[in-house]
N, C-alpha and C positions, 0 to 999 in steps of 0.2 A: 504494500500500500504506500501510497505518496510519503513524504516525510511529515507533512503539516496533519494529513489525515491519522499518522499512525498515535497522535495523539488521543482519539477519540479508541482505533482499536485495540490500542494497548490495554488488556487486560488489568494492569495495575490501574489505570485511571479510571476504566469500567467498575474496579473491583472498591472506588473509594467516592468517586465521584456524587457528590450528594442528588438522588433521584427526582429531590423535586425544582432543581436546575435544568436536567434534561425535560422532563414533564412539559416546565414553563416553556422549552425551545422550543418545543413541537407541536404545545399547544398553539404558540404565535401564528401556524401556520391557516389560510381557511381550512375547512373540514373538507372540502371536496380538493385538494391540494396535498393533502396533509398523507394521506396513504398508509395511514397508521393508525390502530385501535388504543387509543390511550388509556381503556383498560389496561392494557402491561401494565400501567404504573400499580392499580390495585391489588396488585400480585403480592404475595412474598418478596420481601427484596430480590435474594437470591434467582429468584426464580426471573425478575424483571430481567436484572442482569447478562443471566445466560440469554434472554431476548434481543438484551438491546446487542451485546456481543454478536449474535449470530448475526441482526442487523448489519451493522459495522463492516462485517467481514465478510460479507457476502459482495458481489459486483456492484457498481456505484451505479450502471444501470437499471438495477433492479430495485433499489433503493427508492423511497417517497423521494417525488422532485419539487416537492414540498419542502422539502428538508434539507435537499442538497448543496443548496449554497452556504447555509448559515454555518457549516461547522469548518467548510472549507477557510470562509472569513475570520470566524473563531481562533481557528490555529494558528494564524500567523503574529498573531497576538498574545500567542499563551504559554511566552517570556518572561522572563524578568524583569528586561527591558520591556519590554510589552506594558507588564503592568504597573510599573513607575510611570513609563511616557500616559498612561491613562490618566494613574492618580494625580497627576502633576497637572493634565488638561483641564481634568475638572475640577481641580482645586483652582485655577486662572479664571475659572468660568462662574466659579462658587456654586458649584453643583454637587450631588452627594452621592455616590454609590451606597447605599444600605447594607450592610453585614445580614448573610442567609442565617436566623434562629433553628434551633433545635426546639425539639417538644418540650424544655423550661425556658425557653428564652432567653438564651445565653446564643451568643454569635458564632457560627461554625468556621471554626479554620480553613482560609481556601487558597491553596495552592495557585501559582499562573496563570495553570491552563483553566482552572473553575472560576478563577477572579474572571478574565477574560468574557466569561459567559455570562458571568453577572452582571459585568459592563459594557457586554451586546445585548443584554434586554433589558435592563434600567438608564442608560445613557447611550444608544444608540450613534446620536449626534456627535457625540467625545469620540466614541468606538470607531466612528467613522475619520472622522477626521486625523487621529493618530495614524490608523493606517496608512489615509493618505502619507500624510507627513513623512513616516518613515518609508514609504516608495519612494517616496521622490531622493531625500536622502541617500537611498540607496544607489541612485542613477547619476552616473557620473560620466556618463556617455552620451550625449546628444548631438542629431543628426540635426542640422541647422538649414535652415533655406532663409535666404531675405528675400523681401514683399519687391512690389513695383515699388513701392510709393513710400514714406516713412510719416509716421503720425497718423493711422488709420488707426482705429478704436473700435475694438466688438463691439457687437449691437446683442448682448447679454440679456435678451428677454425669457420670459416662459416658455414662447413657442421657439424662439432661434435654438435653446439649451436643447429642448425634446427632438428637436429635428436631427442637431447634432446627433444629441444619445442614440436614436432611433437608426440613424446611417452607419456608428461608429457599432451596433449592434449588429447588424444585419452582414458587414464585414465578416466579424470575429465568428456568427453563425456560419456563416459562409465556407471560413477558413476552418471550420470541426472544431469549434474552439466552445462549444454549445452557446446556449442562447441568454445566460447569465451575464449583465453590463449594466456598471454602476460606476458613475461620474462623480468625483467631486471635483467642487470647484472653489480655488481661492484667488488673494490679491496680495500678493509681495512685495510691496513698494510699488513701482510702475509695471512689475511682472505682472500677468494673468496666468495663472494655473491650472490646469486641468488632471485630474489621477483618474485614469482608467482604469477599473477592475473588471476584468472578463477571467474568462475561463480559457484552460492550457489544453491542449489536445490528448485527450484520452489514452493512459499508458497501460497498457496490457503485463503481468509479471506473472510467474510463478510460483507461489509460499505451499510451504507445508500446513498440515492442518491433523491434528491428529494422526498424524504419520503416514496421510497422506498428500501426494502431489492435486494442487488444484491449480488454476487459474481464475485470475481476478483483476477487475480491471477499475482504475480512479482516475479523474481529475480533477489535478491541483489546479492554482489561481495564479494568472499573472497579473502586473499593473502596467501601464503603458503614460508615460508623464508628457505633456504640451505643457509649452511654458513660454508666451509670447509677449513681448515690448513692442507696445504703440511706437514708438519715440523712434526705433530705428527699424520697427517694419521685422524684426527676427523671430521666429516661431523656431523652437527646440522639440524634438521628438526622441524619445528614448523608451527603451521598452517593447519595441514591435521590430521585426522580422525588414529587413532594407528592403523589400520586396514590398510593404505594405507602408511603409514611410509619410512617402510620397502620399497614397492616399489618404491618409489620415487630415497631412497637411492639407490638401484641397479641399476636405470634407470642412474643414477649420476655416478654410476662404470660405467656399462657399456660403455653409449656414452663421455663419457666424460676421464674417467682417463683411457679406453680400458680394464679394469680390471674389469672383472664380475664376481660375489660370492666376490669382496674385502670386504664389509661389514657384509657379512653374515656368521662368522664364529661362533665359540660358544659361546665367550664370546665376542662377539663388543659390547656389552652392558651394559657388568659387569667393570665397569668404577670409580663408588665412592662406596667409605666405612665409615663407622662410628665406625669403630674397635678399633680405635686408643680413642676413647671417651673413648669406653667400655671397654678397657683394665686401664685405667687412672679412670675411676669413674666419684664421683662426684665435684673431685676437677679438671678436664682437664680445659686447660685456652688455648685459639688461641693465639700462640707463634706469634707478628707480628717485631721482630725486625728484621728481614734482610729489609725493608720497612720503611725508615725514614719518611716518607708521612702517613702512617697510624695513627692517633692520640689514636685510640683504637680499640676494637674489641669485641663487646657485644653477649655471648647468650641469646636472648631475645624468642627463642621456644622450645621447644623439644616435640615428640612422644614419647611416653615408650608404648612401647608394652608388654604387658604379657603373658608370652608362656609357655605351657601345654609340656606334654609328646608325645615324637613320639609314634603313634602307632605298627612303624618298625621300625628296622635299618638300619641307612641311609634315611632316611625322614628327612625333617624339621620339625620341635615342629612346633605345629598350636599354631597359635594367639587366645586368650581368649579374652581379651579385649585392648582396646587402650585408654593410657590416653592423654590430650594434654595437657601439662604444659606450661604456659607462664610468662614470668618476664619481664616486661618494663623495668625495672633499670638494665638487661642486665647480672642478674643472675640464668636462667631458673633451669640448673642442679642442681644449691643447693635446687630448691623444687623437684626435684623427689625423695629425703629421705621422705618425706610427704606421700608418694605413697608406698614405696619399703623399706621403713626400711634406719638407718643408713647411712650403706655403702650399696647400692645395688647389687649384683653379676649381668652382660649381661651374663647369659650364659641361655643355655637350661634349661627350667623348672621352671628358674627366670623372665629375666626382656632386651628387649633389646631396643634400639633407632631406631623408626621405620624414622623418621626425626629430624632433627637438624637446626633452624633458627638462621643465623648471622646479626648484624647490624655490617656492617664496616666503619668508620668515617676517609673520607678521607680529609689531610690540603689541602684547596686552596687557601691558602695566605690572607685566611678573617676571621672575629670572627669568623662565623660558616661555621663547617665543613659537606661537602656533604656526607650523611648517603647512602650507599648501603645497600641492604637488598638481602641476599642468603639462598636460601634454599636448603641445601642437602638431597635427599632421594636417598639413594642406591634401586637399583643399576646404574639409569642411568641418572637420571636428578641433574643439581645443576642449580637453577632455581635464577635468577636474570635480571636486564636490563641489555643487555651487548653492548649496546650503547656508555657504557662511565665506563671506568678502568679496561677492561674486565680485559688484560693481566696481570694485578697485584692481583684481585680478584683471577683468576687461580693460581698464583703463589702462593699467601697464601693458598690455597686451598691445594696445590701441598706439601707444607713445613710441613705442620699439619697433613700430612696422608689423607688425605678425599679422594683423588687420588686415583685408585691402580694402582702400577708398572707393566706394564704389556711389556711382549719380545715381539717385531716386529715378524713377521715370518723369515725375511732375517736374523734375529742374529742365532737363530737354525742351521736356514742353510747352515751358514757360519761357524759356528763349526765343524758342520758334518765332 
């Protein structure tokens, strides 16, 4: 079974789990959804138990799909971290989860994975949004397209958001990914947020079962993060398949900013450079003084690529081989003379930087300073957590060249 699922099959959780926790989960469900006789619960404990186990353990198709989402969402949650980032939310919120009583009314000890449960049916809204938050978190990889235009603003209604959901749904059905899709939505400074929670494509495995071989089949949950700036027109995708990117993004033009083909022009992609290395060599050094806060700025990686002769003109040199140089102490570039001679030439036929790793050392007022880690590979990702300094992380980014300047479409056409 999944990892996040084997929480619920684990027999140990089964065998502790307070029953009228489960009960409330299923009773959430309508009765014609629900697929389940909630007599079990009037049973003998015991006896509930070996029910709801057999449940469990059985194929997730088989299962009430009444029920099926909720434990998947459950699991991912039923941490430690999990249940701090809860209690933390709703205490910001001044909101209360309730302690489950016993038959004297004394409060039942609950474990992660039971707190979790508690705080998807009494705080929903918290439940929710932590989730989110720690997806995004998670995603430190985004696939970036810029707009035509820059300064465009969703049109964030009731019906724009259900259009989205409904199109970003019918995708993820599409892709076997079932038909479970659930959006949240926030605002990060000038960011717009979007966490997609959908379902993962159905895994088929193996387990033993009382000493016999069966098969069993679940699926887990993914999340899929949008994260777009009016101001310079960039929408961030992370989370989905580079096959499905692309439409996601459109599906974001279309219902949402009204502006369909915004992202798809020729270069919404063509976003970062490493030209500015490669004109500068092996001495380039990350200029960070407009930034009193930066204490330093380390290349701790680089790609060198080795590149051959076009076969034509106007082709790119194909890549021969790739080296990957690394320096802790935060001097990568001085070993690619080790590779390329001297002074290396980036031009065709030489030597060019396929990626470039930064460690930046941000002051937070303590001994040690909180180290960010960026990795630029042109043409479209600069890859970091952007949980925390995004805005200034970009700005250095922006100051050093790794950007490329690129004209909105309204500036042309306000020339014209």
């Amino acid at each position: 079974m999944a990892s996040d699922l084997k929480k619920f099959v684990n027999p140990k959780f089964l065998r502790t789990v307070p029953l009228a926790l489960l009960r409330e989960l299923f009773a959430r469900q309508p009765e014609g959804l629900r697929g389940f006789d909630l007599a079990v619960f009037d049973r003998p404990a015991a006896e509930a138990r070996d029910t709801l186990a057999a449940l469990f353990a059985g194929p997730e198709d088989a299962m009430p799909q009444g029920v099926v989402a909720d434990p998947h969402r459950i699991a991912e949650l039923g941490t430690e971290q999990g249940m701090n980032q809860i209690q933390a939310r709703a205490e910001a919120r001044g909101l209360r989860i309730d302690p489950l009583l016993d038959a004297d009314g004394r409060p039942i000890p609950l474990d992660p994975k039971q707190f979790a449960i508690l705080a998807f049916l009494q705080q929903p809204t918290v439940f929710d949004a932590v989730s989110d938050m720690m997806a995004r978190e998670a995603r430190s990889s985004l696939a970036e397209y810029v707009g035509e235009d820059e300064g465009v603003a969703p049109d964030l209604t009731d019906e724009t958001r259900r259009a989205f959901e409904e199109a970003a749904q019918a995708m993820f059905e599409r892709d076997h990914r079932g038909a479970y899709c659930r959006i949240g939505w926030y605002d990060d400074g000038p960011l717009h947020i979007l966490v997609v929670t959908h379902g993962a494509p159905v895994s088929v495995v193996p387990v033993i079962d009382g000493g016999q071989e069966r098969v069993i089949s679940y699926r887990s949950v993914d999340q899929a993060v949008l994260s777009y700036h009016p101001g310079t027109g960039r929408l961030g995708v992370a989370g989905v398949v580079k096959a499905r990117r692309a439409e996601l993004a459109e599906m974001f033009a279309a219902h949402l900013l009204d502006r369909p083909g915004f992202f798809a022009g020729e270069d919404c992609q063509d976003l970062y450079s490493l030209e500015a290395v490669e004109r500068a060599g092996i001495h380039f050094e990350v200029n960070h003084a407009h930034d009193p806060g930066i204490r330093r700025v380390e290349i701790v990686e680089v790609q060198l690529d080795r590149l051959g002769a076009a076969e034509r003109d106007g082709e790119p040199p194909p890549v021969e081989a790739c080296f990957v140089i690394r320096c802790f102490r935060g001097n990568a570039l001085a070993r690619v003379a080790e590779f390329s001679g001297e002074r290396p030439a980036f031009a065709p036929g030489r030597y060019r930087l396929g990626h470039m790793t930064l460690r930046v050392h941000f002051d937070t007022g303590g001994r040690r300073a909180a180290k960010v880690t960026v990795k630029v590979k042109p043409p479209s990702h600069a890859i970091f957590k952007r949980h925390r300094f995004e805005d200034r992380v970009m700005e250095l980014l922006r100051r050093n060249g790794f950007c490329r300047v690129r004209q909105p479409a309204a500036l042309p056409a306000a020339a014209e």
